[in-house]
N, C-alpha and C positions, 0 to 999 in steps of 0.2 A: 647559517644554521641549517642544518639536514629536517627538511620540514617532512612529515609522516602525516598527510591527508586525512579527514575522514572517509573519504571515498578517493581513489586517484582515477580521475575520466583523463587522464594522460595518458595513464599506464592502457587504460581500455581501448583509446583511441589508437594508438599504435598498433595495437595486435590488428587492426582493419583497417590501418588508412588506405591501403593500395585497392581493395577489394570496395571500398566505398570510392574511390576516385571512376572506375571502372564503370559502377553504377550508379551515379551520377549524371556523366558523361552521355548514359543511356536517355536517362530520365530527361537533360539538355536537351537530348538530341530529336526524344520524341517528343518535349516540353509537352508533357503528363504531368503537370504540376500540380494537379489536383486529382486527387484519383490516378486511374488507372492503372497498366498491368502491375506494377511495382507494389502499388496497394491491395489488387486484386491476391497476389501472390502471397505478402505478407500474412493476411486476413485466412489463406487456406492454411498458410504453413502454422499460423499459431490457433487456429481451431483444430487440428489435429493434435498441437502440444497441449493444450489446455484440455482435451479430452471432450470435446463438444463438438457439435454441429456445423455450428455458425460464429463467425468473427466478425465485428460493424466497426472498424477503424476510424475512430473520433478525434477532438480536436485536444483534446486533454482528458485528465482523468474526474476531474469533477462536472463536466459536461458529460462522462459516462457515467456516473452515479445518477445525475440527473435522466436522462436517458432512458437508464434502465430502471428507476422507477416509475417513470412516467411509464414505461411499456408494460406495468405491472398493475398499472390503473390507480397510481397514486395522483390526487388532484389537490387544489384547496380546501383547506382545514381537515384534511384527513391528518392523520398520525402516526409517528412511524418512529418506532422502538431502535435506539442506539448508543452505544457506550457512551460516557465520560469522557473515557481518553482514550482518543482518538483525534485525529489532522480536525481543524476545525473544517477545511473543505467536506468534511463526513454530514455535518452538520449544517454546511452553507447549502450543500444539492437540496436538500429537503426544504428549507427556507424559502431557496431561489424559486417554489413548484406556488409554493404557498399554502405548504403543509407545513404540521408543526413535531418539532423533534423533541423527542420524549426519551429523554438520558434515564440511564441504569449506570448500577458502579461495573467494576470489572473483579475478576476473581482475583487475591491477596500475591497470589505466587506467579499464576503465567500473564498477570496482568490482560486477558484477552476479556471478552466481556461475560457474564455470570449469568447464565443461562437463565436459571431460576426466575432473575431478579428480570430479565427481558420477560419471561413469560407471565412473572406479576404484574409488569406494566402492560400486560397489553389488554385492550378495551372494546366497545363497540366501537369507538372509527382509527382504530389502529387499521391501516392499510398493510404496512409492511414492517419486517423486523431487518434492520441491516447488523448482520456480524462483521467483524470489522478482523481480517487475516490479518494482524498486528505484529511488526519488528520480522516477518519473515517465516510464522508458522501461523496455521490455520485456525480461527476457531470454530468451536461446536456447531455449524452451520444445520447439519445433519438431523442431532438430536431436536434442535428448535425445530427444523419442519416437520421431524413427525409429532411434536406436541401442538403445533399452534391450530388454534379457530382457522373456518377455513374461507373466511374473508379477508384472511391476513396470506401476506407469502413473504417468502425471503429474498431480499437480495443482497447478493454480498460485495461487500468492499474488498476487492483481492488487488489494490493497489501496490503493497507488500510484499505479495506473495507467489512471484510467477516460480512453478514448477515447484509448491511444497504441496505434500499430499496430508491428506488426516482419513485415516481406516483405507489407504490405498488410493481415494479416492483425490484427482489435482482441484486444487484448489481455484473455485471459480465454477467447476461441473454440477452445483448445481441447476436450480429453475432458472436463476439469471446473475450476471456478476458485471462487476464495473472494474477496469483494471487502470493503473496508470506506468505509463514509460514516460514519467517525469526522468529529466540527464541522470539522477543520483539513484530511478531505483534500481533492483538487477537486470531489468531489462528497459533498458534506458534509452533516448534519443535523444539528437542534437539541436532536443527543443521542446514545448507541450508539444504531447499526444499521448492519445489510451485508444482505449476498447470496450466495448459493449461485446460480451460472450456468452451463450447460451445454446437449449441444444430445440429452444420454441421456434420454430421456423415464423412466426406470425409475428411472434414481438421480436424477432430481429428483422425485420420487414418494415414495423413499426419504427423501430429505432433509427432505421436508415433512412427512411424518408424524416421523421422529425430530425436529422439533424444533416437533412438537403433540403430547408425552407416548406420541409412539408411538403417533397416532391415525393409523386409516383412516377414521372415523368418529364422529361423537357417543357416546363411552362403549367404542368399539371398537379396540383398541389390541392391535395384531398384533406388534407391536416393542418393545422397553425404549428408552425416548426421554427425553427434558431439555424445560425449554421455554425455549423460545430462537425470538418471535415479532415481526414486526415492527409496529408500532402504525398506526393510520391518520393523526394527527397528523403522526407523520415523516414517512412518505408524503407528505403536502401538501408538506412543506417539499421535501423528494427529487424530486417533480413538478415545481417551481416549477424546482429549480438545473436540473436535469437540460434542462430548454428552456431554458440559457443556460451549458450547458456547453462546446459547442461553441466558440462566441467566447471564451468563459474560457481554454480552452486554447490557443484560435491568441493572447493577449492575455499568456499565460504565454510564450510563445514569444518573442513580440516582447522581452516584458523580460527573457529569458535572453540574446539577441541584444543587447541592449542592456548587459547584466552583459558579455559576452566581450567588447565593444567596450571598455568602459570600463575594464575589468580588463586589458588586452590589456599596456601600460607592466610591471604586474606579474607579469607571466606569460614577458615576454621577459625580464625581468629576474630572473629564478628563486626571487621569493620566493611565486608563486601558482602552481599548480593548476588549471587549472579544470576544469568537468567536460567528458567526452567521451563522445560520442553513438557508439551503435555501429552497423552499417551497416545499413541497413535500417530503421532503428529514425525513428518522428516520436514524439518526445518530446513529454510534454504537463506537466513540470516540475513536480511537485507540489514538487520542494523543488531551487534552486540551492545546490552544495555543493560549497565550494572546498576545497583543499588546502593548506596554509601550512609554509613553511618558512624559520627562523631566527629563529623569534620562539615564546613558549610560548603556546599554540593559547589554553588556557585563558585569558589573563590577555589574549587580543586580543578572546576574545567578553566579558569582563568589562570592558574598556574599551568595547567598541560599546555594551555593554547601559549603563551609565554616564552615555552622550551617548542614551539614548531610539532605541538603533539595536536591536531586536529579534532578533539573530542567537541562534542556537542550536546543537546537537548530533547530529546523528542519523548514529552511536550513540556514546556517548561509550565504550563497554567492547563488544567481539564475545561472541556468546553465550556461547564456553568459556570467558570471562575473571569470568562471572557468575557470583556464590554458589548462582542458583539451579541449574545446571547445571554445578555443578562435579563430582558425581556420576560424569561422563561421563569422570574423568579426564584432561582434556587440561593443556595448561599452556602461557606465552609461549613464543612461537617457531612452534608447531603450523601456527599458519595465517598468516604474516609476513603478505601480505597486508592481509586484513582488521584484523589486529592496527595496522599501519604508520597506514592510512584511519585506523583509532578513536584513532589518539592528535593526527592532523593536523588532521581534515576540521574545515570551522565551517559553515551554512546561512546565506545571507543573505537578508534579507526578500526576499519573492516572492509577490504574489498578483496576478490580472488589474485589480485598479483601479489597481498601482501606478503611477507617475507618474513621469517622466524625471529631473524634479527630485528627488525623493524618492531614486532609485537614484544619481542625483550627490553626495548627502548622503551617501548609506551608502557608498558608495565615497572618497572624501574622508575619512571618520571612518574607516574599514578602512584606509587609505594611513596615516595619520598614525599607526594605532595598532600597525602594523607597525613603527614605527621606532624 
C-alpha cells in the first residue's frame, strides 16, 4: 500500500543528508558535543530569523516554556493564564515551577486562545499569560500585552509556529517565547530540542545559566538550575532545516491552498470545517485541521489510517478533561469550546514535499470515509 505520512521526515531527511554528514563529521572531529561553535551558530542564525536579539538553545521545548517563565519571575503558587487546547506540555511547564495553570476556552473559529476570556482570568498572583501560536499561525499575543496588569507579562508558546507572522510581526518577537524543534515540527531535529528567544539581554543570561546547573561559570553557579542543553549534532541538523525553512513554509501554504480547494465540495456541504486564518496572521501550517461533522471523528481517522492515509489528532482530550490536570477541578462544559474542536477536529497529512497527487488521494479516502 502507497502509505501518505502525516509528516514525511524521510522526504525531509533526504533534501540534507550530504550537508549533515559533512557537519557532523565536523562536530566528531572537534567532539563539541555539547555546546559549541555549531550551537553557538545555530543560536545567531535563528535569533536573526525570529527577529530578536538573543537565541538560548535548550534541551526540548517544554524545558523552554519552563525557562522562559521562570526568566519572567514566575515561581510557586503564582498563576499563569493558558488555553484549553493546547499540547498538555503547555500546562506541564507551569506545573513542573509549581505555579498553577489557569485554563480559558479558545475562540469558536481559529480555535487560538480568547483573549477576552485570558484577560477575565487574570488576577492578583497571575504572573504570566501564555498565548499559545496553535497548528502554525500566531495568536493575539500583542493585543494581551497592551491590556494586561503590569505584574503580569507574556510568554509565548511559539512551538508551532517558526516563521509565521501576526501584524508583520514573527512569531516569538515578543518580551519572551519558548519554541520547540520537536522531529515533526517545521523546524525540526533528529531529537528533543528548543529554544528560549527574546530580545531581554538579562533574561536570556538568566535562561542560560538555569539551564547550565545554574552556571555563570566553570564551577560557579549563582542560581539553583536543571540541565537542559542543546547538543552540537542537533545544531547541524537545525543549521541545515533552518536554510530551507523559508521555502518549507511558503510550500506548506501552497498545500493548505490546495486542501481548501479540494475540500471546498465539503465544506459547502456542511459535513467539513476547515481551518481559518485570523487576520493579520501568514500562516506557516505546521498542521492542517479540519472539523467533521455527522460522522464519528474517531472511526474516519481509523479508516484513513486503514488505507495508508496518516491522519491524526491534535488533541484528542482539552487539558481539563486530562487525569493529569484534573486536580484543577474543572469538568465538561467549562470550556465548550475547546471541549467541541477535541471531539471533531482530525489533522491531515501535510508537510512541504507533499504532492497534488498525494493530497487528491487523502481527500478521495476522507470523502468516501465520511460516508
Amino acid at each position: 500500500m502507497n502509505q501518505i505520512p502525516l509528516v514525511d521526515l524521510k522526504a525531509a531527511h533526504a533534501e540534507i543528508a550530504e550537508e549533515l554528514r559533512a557537519g557532523f563529521d565536523r562536530v566528531l572531529a572537534g567532539t563539541a558535543f555539547i555546546g559549541g561553535e555549531e550551537v553557538r551558530a545555530f543560536e545567531r542564525e535563528y535569533a536573526d530569523f525570529a527577529g530578536v536579539a538573543h537565541c538560548v538553545g535548550v534541551a526540548n521545548g517544554t524545558d523552554a516554556l519552563e525557562l522562559a517563565l521562570r526568566a519572567v519571575g514566575v515561581g510557586v503558587g503564582d498563576e499563569v493564564v493558558l488555553p484549553a487546547n493546547t499540547f498538555i506540555a503547555t500546562a506541564g511547564a507551569v506545573h513542573r515551577i509549581g505555579a498553577r495553570p489557569v485554563l480559558v476556552d479558545c475562540l469558536p473559529d481559529t480555535l487560538l486562545i480568547d483573549p477576552q476570556a485570558a484577560l477575565d482570568a487574570v488576577g492578583p498572583r497571575t504572573r504570566a499569560v501564555v498565548p499559545v501560536h496553535l497548528y502554525g499561525q500566531c495568536a493575539p499575543a500583542a493585543e494581551l500585552a497592551a491590556r494586561l496588569p503590569g505584574q503580569a507579562r507574556i510568554v509565548e508558546d511559539a512551538a508551532q509556529s517558526q516563521g509565521a507572522t501576526r501584524d508583520g510581526r514573527p512569531a516569538g518577537s515578543g518580551t519572551i517565547a519558548a519554541t520547540s524543534f520537536y522531529p515533526g515540527k517545521n523546524l525540526g531535529a533528529y531529537g528533543d530540542a528548543g529554544a528560549v528567544v527574546t530580545d531581554d539581554e538579562d533574561a536570556a543570561d538568566l535562561v542560560r545559566a538555569l539551564a547550565n546547573h545554574g552556571g555563570t561559570a566553570k564551577y560557579r553557579h549563582d542560581v539553583a538550575g536543571f540541565n537542559s542543553r542543546l547538543d552540537g549534532l542537533q545544531a547541524v541538523v537545525l543549521r541545515a532545516k533552518l536554510a530551507r525553512l523559508a521555502d518549507g513554509n511558503a510550500a506548506r501554504r501552497a498545500a493548505a491552498a490546495r486542501y481548501d480547494e479540494l475540500l471546498g465540495g465539503l465544506a459547502a456541504a456542511g459535513r467539513v470545517t476547515l481551518p481559518a486564518t485570523d487576520e493579520g496572521n501568514v500562516h506557516v501550517w505546521h498542521l492542517y485541521v479540519v472539523r467533521i461533522s455527522g460522522a464519528d471523528r474517531d472511526e474516519v481517522v481509523g479508516k484513513l489510517n486503514a488505507e495508508g492515509i496518516g491522519a491524526g489528532v491534535h488533541y484528542p482530550a482539552p487539558v481539563h478533561l486530562t487525569p493529569a490536570f484534573a486536580h484543577l477541578g474543572h469538568g465538561r462544559g467549562d470550556f465548550p469550546h475547546a471541549e467541541q474542536a477535541a471531539d471533531l477536529m482530525l489533522s491531515l497529512p501535510l508537510f512541504p514535499q507533499i504532492t497534488a497527487a498525494q493530497q487528491q488521494r487523502v481527500v478521495d479516502t476522507f470523502t468516501n470515509a465520511l460516508r
